[in-house]
N, C-alpha and C positions, 0 to 999 in steps of 0.2 A: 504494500500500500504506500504510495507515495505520501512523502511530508507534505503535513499543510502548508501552508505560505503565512511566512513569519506576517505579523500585524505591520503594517505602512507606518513609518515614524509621526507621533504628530507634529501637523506645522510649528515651526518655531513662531513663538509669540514676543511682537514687538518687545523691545525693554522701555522701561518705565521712563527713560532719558528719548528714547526716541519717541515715544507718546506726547510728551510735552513739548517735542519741536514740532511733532505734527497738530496740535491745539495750539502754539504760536505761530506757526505760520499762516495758518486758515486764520486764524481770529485778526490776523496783520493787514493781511491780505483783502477780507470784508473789510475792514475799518477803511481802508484807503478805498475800496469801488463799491458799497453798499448805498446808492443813490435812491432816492425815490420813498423811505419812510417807513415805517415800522414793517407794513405789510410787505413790500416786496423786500426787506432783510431777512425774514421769517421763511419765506420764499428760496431765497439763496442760502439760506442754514438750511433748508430738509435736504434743497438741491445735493448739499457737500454732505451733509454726513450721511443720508440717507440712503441717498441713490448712489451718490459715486463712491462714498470713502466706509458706507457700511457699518457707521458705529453704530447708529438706532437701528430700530425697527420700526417702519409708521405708526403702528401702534406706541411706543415707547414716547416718539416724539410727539405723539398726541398729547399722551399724557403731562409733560413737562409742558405744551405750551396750554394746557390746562391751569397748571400751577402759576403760570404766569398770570393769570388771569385772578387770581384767589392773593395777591402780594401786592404792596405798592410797587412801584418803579417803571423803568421804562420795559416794556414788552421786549423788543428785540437784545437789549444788552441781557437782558435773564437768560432768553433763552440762549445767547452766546455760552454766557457763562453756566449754561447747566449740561450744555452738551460739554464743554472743557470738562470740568466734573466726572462727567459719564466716564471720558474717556482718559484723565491723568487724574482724576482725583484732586486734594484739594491745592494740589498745587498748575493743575489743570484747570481747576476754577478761578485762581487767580490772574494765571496768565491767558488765559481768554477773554477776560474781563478787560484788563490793563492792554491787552494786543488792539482789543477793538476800540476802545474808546480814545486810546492816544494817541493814532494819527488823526484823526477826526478833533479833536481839543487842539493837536499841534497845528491843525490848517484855521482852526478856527482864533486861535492866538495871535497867529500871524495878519490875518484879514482884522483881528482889534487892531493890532497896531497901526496897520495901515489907514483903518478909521480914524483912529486918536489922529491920526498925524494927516492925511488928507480927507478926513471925512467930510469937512466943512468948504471944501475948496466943491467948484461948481459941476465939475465932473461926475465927482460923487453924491454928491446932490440930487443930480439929476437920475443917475443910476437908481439908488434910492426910493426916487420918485416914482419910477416904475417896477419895483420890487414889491412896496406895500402891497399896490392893489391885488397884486396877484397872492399874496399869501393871505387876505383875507378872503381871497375866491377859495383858497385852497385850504382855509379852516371854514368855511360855513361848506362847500362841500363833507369833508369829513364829519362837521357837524349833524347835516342830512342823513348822512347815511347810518349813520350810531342810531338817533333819534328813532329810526324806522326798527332797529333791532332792540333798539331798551327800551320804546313806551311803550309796551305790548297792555297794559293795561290800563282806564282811565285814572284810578291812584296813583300811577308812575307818572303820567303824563302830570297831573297837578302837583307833584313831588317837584318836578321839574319847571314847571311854572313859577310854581312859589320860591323854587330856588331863584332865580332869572330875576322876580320880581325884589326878593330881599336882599340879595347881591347889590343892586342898582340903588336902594334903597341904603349901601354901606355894612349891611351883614358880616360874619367874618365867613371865610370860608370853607375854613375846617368845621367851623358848628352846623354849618350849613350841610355839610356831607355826612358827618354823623348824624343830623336830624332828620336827612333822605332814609338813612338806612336804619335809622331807629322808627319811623310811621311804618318802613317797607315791615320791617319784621312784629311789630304790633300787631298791623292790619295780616298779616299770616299766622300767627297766635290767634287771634281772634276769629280766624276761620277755619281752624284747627290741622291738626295735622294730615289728615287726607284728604283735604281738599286742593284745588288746583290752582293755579295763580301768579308765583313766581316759581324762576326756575335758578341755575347755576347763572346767568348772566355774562356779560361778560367787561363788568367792572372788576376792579381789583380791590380785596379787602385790608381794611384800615388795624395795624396793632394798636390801638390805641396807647398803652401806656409807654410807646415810646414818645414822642413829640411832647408830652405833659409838663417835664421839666424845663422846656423852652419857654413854654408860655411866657413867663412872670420875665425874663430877657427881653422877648418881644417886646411886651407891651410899657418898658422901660427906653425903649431905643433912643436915643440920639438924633438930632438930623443930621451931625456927621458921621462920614463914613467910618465905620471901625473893625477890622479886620476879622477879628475875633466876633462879631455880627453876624459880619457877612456867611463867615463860614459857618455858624449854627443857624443860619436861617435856609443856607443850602441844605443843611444837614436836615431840618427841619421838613422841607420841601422833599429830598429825596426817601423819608422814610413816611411820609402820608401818603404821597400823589399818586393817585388812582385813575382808572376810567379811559383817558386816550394823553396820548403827550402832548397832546392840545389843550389840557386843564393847565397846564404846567404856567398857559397864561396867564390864569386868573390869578394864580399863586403867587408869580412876579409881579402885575400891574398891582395885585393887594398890598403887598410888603414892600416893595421898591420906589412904587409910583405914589400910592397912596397913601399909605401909615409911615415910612419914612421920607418921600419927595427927595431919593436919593437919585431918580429917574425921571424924564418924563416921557409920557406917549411915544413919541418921537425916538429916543433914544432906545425905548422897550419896542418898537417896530422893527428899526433898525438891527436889533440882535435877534429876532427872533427871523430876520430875511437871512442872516446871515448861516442860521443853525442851519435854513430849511433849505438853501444849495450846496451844504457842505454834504461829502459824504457821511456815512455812521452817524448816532443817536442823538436826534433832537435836542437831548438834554444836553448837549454841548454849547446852547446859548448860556448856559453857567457862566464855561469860559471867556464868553465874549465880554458879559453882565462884569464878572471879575474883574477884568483885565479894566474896563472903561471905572469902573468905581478903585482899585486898590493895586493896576500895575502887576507885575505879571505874578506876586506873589498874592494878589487878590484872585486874578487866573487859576494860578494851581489850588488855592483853597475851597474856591466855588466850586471847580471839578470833585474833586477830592468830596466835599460834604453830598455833592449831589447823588454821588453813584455810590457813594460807600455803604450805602444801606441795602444795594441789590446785593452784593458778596454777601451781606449775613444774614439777608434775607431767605436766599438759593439756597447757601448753605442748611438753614435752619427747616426750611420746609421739604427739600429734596426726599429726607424720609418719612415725608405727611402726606405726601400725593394723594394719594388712594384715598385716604378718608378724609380730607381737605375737599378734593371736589364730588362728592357723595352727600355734603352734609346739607340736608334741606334750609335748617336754620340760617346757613350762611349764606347758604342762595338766594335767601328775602332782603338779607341785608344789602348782600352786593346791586340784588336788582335798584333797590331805593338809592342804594348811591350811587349808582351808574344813573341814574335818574337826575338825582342835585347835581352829579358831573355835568352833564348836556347843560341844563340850567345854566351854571358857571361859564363853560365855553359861548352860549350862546351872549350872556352879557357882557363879556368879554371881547366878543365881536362886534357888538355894537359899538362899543366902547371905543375900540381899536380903529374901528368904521370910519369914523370920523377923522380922525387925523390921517389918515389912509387917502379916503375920498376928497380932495379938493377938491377940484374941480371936473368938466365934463369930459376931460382926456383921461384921468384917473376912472370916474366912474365903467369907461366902453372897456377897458384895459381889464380891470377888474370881473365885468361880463364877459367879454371874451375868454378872458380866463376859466371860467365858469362853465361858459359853452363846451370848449375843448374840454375838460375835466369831465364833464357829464356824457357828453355826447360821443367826443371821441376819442374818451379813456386815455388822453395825452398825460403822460409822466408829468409828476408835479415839479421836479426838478429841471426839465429842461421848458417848467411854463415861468417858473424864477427867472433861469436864466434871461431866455424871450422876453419875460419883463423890463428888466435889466438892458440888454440890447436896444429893445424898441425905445424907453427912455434915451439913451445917449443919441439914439439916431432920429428921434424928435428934437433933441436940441438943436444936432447939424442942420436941420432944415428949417428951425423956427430962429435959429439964432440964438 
């Protein structure tokens, strides 16, 4: 009787030093060409580890960009950092985090300075002037389309009203999100447990006892700038903000514009044109915001407080998945604050509206924009850019 045939050696498995070059260099790699916003980053992370490089399973990645959903922070840097994770561990969590967010902060550093020092000259100016309109085509878009998936009931829609309306009215923000998600989960208490109504959502839920200890800072602030501020108000910001990275405005126009007058409209448009044609996470108008109040060591602190709550965040929930997004209870709350979110965003567009909107070249700029967006699913980033161009080459012909 012939020998069996010895067992086939198993594949040798990557080492743990090649794992982490391969989660810096993908994580490097996104940060410098991940164009176009939360949704198509999410897109280009299943693209790479799923289909080409085979760390997840669609299912698995289901599941993390679940959890994303269930956590403050920005969407797409999580799930950066939770596929690192997956695949090096927690040293894989950090260097995907850090891979992706730091070209993206370094272009966005660069583009402050260049503001500080010709922002005001007529070039830029004018640039500028056609950049606003289109980013507020390109947040009441995103606005629409969230709306149509959170107010699935008339309670969420008046959540959301009432938010809009108390915002405008001077509200704070944060009580305002808590008090979405505290009516959302009442009014599901009160119709008991097998009844139908809200679901998982897909806002992201608030830890409450961290941001607690800021308060009593806040609401001590200065109207000078002070370093040590700035960075707990980023920190502030990066361990509540929920719902789309578009809240992230109301957060800035509140504390920046409003309760310290450390910004104005203007100068919060201006960063926020700046985040949304740069490559990688929105939340890099941090850097910009820093850099204009506190120089480049206001830059690295903004960054630093904004994102450092996604690492402990990832961290912390990675082994809660499963019964994080299962829990009924929390899916009343997320609904109601995905609810006061849209509220926020939308007053915040009004808001921004205006100082946007001058006049009747601003206004058609800002539609067109909108058109394209709606109609013909044009990328938001090269309708920035487009903005930006058609400005300057309005100048040339108007003089």
């Amino acid at each position: 009787m012939a020998a069996p045939h010895p067992k086939a050696p198993p594949l040798p498995q990557p080492s743990e030093t090649h794992r982490l070059l391969e989660v810096t260099r993908l994580a490097l790699r996104l940060g410098f060409t991940a164009f176009g916003g939360p949704a198509a980053h999410i897109a280009l992370l299943h693209d790479e580890v799923v289909k080409r490089r085979r760390w997840l399973t669609d299912e698995h990645f289901l599941d993390l960009l679940g959890a994303t959903n269930l956590i403050p922070g920005p969407n797409s840097t999580e799930m950066v950092i939770h596929a690192g994770h997956v695949r090096a561990g927690w040293r894989g969590l950090i260097a995907a985090g850090v891979g992706f967010i730091l070209p993206a902060a370094s272009i966005v550093l660069a583009l402050a300075w260049a503001y500080e020092r010709y922002g005001t000259t007529p070039a830029a100016e004018w640039l500028l002037y056609g950049l606003k309109p289109v980013i507020i085509a390109v947040v009441a878009q995103a606005l629409w389309n969230l709306g149509r998936t959170a107010l699935k009931t008339p309670l969420l829609a008046v959540v959301g009203a009432a938010a809009l309306a108390l915002y405008l009215l001077g509200g704070n923000e944060l009580l305002l999100l808590f008090g979405g998600g505290a009516v959302a989960l009442a009014a599901r208490l009160a119709r008991g447990p097998g009844l139908a109504g809200t679901g998982t959502g897909s806002a992201k839920a608030l830890l409450p006892w961290l941001p607690l200890p800021l308060a009593g800072v806040l609401a001590s602030a200065a109207a000078a700038v002070d370093l040590k501020l700035l960075f707990l108000i980023f920190l502030k910001i990066g361990s509540v903000l929920y719902g789309s990275g578009y809240v992230l405005l109301a957060f800035l126009r509140n504390d920046f514009v409003v309760r310290l007058g450390w910004l104005t409209d203007q100068q919060l448009l201006d960063a926020v044109a700046i985040g949304q044609f740069t490559p990688g996470p929105v939340f890099t108008t941090a850097t910009f915001i820093g850099y204009v109040l506190g120089g480049v060591w206001g830059a690295v602190l903004a960054t630093v407080g904004i994102f450092l709550p996604s690492f402990i965040f990832v961290a912390a929930v990675n082994p809660l998945i499963p019964r994080l997004r299962q829990s009924p209870v929390l899916g009343a709350v997320l609904d109601g604050v995905n609810a006061a979110a849209l509220g926020l965003m939308a007053a915040v567009t009004l808001a921004l509206g205006r100082a946007a909107l001058v006049d009747g070249v601003t206004v058609l700029l800002a539609l067109a924009a909108a058109v394209l967006l709606v109609r013909y699913k044009v990328n938001s980033t090269w309708l920035v850019l487009g903005g930006g161009a058609f400005a300057l080459g309005w100048r040339l012909i108007t003089g």
